[in-house]
Every structure is written in C-alpha cells, then in structure tokens.
C-alpha positions in Angstrom: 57.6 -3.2 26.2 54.0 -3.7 24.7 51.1 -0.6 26.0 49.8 -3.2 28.4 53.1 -3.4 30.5 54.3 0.1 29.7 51.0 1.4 31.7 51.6 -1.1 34.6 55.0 -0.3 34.7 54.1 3.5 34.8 51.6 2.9 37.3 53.1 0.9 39.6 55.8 2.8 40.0 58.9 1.3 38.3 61.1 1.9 35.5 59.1 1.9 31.9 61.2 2.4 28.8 58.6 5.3 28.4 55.6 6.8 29.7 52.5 5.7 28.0 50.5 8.2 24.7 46.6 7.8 25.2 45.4 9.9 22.9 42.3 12.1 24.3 39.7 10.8 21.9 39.1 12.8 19.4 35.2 12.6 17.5 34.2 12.6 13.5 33.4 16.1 13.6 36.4 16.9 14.5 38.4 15.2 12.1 36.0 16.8 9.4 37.4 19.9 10.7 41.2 19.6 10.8 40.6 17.6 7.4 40.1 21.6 6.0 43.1 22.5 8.0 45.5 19.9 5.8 45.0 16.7 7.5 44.9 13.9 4.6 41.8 12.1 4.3 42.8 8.6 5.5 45.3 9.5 7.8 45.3 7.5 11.2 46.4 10.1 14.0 47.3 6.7 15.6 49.6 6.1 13.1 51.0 9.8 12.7 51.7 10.1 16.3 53.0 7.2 19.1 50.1 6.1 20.9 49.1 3.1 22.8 46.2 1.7 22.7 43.6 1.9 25.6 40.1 -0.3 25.5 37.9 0.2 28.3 34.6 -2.0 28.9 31.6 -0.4 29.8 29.5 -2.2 32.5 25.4 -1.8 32.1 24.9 -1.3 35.6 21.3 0.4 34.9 18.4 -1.0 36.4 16.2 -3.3 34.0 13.3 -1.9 33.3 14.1 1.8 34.0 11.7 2.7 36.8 8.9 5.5 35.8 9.7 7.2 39.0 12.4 6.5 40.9 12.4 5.2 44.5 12.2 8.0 47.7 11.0 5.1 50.1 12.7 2.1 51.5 9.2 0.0 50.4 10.0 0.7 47.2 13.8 -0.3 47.2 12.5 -4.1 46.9 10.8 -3.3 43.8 14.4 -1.6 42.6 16.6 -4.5 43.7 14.4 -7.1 41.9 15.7 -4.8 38.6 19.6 -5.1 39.3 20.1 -8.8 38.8 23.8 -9.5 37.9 23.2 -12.8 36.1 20.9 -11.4 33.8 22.8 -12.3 30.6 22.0 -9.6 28.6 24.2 -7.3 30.9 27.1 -9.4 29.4 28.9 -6.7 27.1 28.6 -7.0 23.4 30.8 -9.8 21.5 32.2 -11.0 25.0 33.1 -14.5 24.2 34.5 -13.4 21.1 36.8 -10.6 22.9 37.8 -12.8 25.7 39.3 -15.3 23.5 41.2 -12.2 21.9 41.9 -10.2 25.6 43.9 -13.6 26.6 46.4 -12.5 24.0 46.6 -8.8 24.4 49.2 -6.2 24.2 46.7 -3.2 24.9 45.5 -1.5 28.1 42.1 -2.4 29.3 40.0 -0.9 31.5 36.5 -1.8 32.8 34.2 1.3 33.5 32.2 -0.3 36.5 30.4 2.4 38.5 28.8 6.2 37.3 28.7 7.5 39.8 26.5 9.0 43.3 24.1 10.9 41.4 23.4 8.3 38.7 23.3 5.8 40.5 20.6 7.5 42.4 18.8 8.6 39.2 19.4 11.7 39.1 18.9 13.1 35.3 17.3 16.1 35.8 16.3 19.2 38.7 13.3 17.3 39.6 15.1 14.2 40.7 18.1 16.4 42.6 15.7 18.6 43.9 14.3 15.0 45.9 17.5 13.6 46.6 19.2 16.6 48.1 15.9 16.2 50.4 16.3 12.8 51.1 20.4 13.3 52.0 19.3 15.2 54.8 15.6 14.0 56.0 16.8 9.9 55.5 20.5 9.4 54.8 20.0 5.7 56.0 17.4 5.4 52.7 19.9 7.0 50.4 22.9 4.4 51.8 20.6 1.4 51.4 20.0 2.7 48.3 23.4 2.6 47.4 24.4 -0.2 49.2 21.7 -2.2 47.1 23.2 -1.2 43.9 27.1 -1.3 45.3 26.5 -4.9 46.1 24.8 -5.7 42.4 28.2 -4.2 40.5 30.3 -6.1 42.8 28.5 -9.3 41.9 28.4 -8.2 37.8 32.0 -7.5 38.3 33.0 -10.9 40.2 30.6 -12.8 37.3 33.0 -11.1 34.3 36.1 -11.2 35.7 36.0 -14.9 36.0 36.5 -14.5 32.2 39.2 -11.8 31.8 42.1 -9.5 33.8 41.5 -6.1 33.0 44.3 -3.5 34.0 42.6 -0.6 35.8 38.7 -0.1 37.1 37.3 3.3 36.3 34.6 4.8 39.1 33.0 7.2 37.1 32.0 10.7 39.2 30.4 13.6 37.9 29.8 14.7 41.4 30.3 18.3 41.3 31.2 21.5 39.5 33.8 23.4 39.2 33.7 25.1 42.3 33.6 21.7 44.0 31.5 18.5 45.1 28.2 18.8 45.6 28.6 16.7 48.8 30.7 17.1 51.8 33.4 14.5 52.2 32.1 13.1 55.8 28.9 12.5 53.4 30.4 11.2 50.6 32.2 9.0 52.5 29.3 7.5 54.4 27.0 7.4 51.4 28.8 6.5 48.8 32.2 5.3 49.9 30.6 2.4 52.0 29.1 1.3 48.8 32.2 1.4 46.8 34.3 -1.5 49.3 32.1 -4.5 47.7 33.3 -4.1 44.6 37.3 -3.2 45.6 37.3 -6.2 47.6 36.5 -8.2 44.4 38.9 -6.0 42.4 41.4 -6.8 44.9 40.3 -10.7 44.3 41.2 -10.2 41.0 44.5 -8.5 41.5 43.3 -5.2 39.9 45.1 -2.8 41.6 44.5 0.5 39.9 41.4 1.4 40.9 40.7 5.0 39.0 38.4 8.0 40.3 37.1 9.4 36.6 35.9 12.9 37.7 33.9 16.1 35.6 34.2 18.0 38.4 36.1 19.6 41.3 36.9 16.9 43.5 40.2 17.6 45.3 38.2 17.8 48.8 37.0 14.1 48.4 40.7 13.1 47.7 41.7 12.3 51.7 38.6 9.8 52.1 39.0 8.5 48.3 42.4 7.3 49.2 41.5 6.5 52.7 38.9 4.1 51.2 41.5 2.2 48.4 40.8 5.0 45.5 44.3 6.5 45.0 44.1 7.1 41.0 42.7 10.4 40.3 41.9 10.9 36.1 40.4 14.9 36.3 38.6 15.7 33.3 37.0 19.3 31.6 37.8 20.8 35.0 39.2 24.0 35.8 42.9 23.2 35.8 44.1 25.8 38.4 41.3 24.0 40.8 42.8 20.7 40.2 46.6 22.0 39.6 48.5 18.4 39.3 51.5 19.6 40.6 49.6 20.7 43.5 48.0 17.5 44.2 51.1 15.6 44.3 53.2 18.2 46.3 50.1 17.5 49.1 49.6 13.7 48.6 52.6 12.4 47.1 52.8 9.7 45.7 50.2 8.1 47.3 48.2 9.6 44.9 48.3 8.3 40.9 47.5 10.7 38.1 46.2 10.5 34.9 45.6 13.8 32.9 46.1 17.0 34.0 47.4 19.1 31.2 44.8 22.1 30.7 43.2 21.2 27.1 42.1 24.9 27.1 45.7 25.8 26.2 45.4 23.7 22.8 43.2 27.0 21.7 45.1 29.4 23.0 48.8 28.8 20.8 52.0 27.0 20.7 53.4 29.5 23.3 50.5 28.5 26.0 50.9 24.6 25.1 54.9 24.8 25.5 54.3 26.2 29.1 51.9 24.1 30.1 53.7 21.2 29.2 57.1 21.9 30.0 55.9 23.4 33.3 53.6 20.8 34.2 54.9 17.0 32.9 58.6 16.7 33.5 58.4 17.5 37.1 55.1 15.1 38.0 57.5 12.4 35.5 59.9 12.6 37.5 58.3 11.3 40.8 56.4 8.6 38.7 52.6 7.0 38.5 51.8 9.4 36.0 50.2 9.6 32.4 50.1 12.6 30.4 47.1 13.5 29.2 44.7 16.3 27.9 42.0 16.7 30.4 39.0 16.2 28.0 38.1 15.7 24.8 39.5 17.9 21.9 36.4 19.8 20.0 36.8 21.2 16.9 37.7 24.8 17.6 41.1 23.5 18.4 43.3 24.0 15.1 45.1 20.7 13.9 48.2 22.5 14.0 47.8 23.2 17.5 47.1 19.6 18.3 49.7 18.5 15.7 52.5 20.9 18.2 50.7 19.3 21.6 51.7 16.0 20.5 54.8 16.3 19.3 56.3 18.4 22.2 54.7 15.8 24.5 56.8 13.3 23.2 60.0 15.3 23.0 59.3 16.9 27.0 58.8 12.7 28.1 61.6 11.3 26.1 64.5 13.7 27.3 
C-alpha cells in the first residue's frame, strides 16, 4: 500500500496495513544542531526512519495589489473584490503544468492549503488592524460577512479553476484564530461570519470528491469543534497548542468518530526525556488507533533544543507502539 492509499485508508476509516509516518518538519537549523549531537552529515531522516511522504500546495489567495489600508466600509469592498480575481494566472502555483503531469502518477499524499484563516483573511497583521476589526464584529457584522463572503467565493472559484487539473487528497483551512486559552470568537459568531464563507468552497471540494476537509489550528479551538463539524469540517490537525486544552483522547471520547485527527502528541515532551515521550505515546496513540481516522503526529515543528536522541527514541517507539 503506497502513502497515498495508506492515508485514505486511515482516514476513511478502513483497514490500512499501517498507520501513516509524517514526519513533523524539521528546519536547517535544526539539523545543524543534532549534526553536533552525532547525526552524519548526509543522512536523510527520511531514510533513517519510515515516513511517507506528504506535499501540500499552497493557494495565493492574497489580494493583488495588497491594499495600503484595508477596507472598514462596504464602498470600499468593490475596490477589494476587483483585487481577488481567480483567473489571474499568476495565482497558478509555481511549475504547475510540470507537477500535474507528475501528480497523475503519484504514490504520495497531497494536500492543497486553500484558506488562512478569519483574521487573515480580514487583514489582520498587526494591533492596529484587530483593534478595527474587533470594532467592526460588533458595530457591522453584515460588513465583516460580505467581507468574507467576497473572498470565500474567490477561493472557491481558484479552487474549482485548479482542480480541473489535479485530485488532491485532503484541503487544509488554515486557523490561527485564537490562543491558548481559546478562540478569539464565539462559536454562534464564527459560525455566522466565517463558517458561511467556508460552504462555497466545500461544495466544490465535494465536486471534486475531496472528502477530508482538515481544520489546521495554532490555537485553542475545541469550542468551535460542534459548528466546524456541523458545517462539513470534521478533521481537526492541532498544532503548538497546549496539549491538556486539546487532550486527543478527550476529543474523541466527546465526538467520536465523527471527529478525524491528526497530531496530538504533546511535542513539549520531546525536551523533557525518554520517560515523558514513552508515556505520552503509549498513553495517548494506541487507544485513539484503535477506534481509527487517526495520524500520529507531533503537534508542531521540532526546534533545536530538542536533542536528536530524544527525537531519535520519539520515532522509533512510535513505530513500535503502531505496529504491535
């Protein structure tokens, strides 16, 4: 069973000959790093350790030009449409024909990263910008879903336009909605706002027979999860969250399996020993295994005050705990 079908397989419920390895991602620096801490110099950590490889395309769904100042009135949203056109080739991602031809014959998982987000989406890159559209959620909500609905309606149209060319396995909404202590947004809102926006593009997904659509999240979003799923989104990938907040094994003992996971296991416990990584992954993967539509995961990036050897024992009991 190639990575392609192993994640489907895994995903969908059924009976994979194992669960898929996506390795976390893992930068130069930190290579340079564990490369003092006996790693050889050319050694492939895809190589050293099973893995299966995961490509995910990254939609420019920015407007064209970036505005100076971003709209807070519906006369300006004509100016902002005019700078979301979907057929505007230069949105096509980089050496498309090229990968197409080489996508029809793939073995690897591949993702399309087709949203970021409510706050990006409406600009926000700063305390200024926040600061306005907190105001504008509350003095003209109707602005801030025509707003969205504007720009939900260009990504659905991007997204019909390239998946005339290609079947991708899984559509990432990214979300960096909140904090740790939760969303910055109540669910009735997010719903309304945001949600609303979202059903353009699943219908085309749907269309396309994507059926994994995945929530990507940097934040506390486990109060969003009823009206996520109520609304199609019922893949939840948690990242650099506080893992007690967004406990796994909690999430599925409320949802079930209605709810998909990727992720979960606490990368803080990488740093802390081989003791604290055998817990948390004998605590935390066979059980969530078990009951199925789930993929193993660190939940973020590993930095480089995590020792090789650590990572080296993280890997290697992950395999052992999923192949018993």
């Amino acid at each position: 069973m190639n990575s392609q079908k192993r994640f489907l397989e895994t995903m969908r419920f059924g009976q994979p000959e194992r669960v898929p390895y996506f390795e976390e991602g893992v930068r130069k620096e930190v290579l340079q790093a564990w490369r003092k801490q006996g790693l050889a110099g050319q050694a492939d950590l895809a190589k050293m350790f099973t893995t299966d490889v995961r490509e995910e395309i990254r939609l420019d769904v920015d407007p064209h030009p970036w505005p100076e100042r971003w709209p807070t009135t519906r006369a300006e949203l004509d100016d902002y449409a005019h700078r979301l056109d979907p057929d505007d080739p230069t949105r096509t991602p980089e050496g498309w024909k090229k990968n197409i031809k080489s996508w029809k014959s793939r073995q690897h998982v591949l993702m399309m990263r087709l949203h970021i987000g409510f706050f990006e989406t409406m600009g926000v890159n700063g305390w200024q910008r926040l600061h306005e559209l907190i105001v504008l959620i509350h003095d003209d909500p109707g602005f801030v879903r025509e707003m969205m609905r504007i720009h939900g309606e260009f990504v659905a149209s991007l997204t019909e336009r390239l998946l005339q060319d290609v079947q991708i396995d899984a559509a990432v909404f990214s979300e960096p909605i909140g904090d740790n202590h939760g969303p910055l947004i109540s669910p009735k809102m997010y719903a309304d706002l945001v949600l609303s926006s979202y059903l353009p593009i699943l219908d085309v997904l749907r269309r396309h027979a994507v059926d994994i659509p995945i929530l990507r999240t940097y934040a506390n979003a486990r109060l969003l999860i009823p009206v996520l799923m109520e609304h199609g989104i019922d893949c939840l990938w948690a990242c650099e969250v506080n893992a007690e907040a967004m406990d796994y094994r909690a999430l599925r003992q409320e949802f079930g399996t209605r709810l998909r996971l990727i992720g979960g296991i606490d990368l803080d416990v990488l740093r802390e020993g081989k003791e604290a990584i055998r817990r948390e992954v004998e605590q935390k993967v066979p059980p969530l295994l078990e009951q199925g539509g789930y993929v193993p995961l660190a939940d973020g990036r590993v930095r480089e005050d995590i020792p090789f050897e650590n990572y080296v024992y993280y890997r290697q009991l992950l395999e052992k705990v999923t192949q018993r």
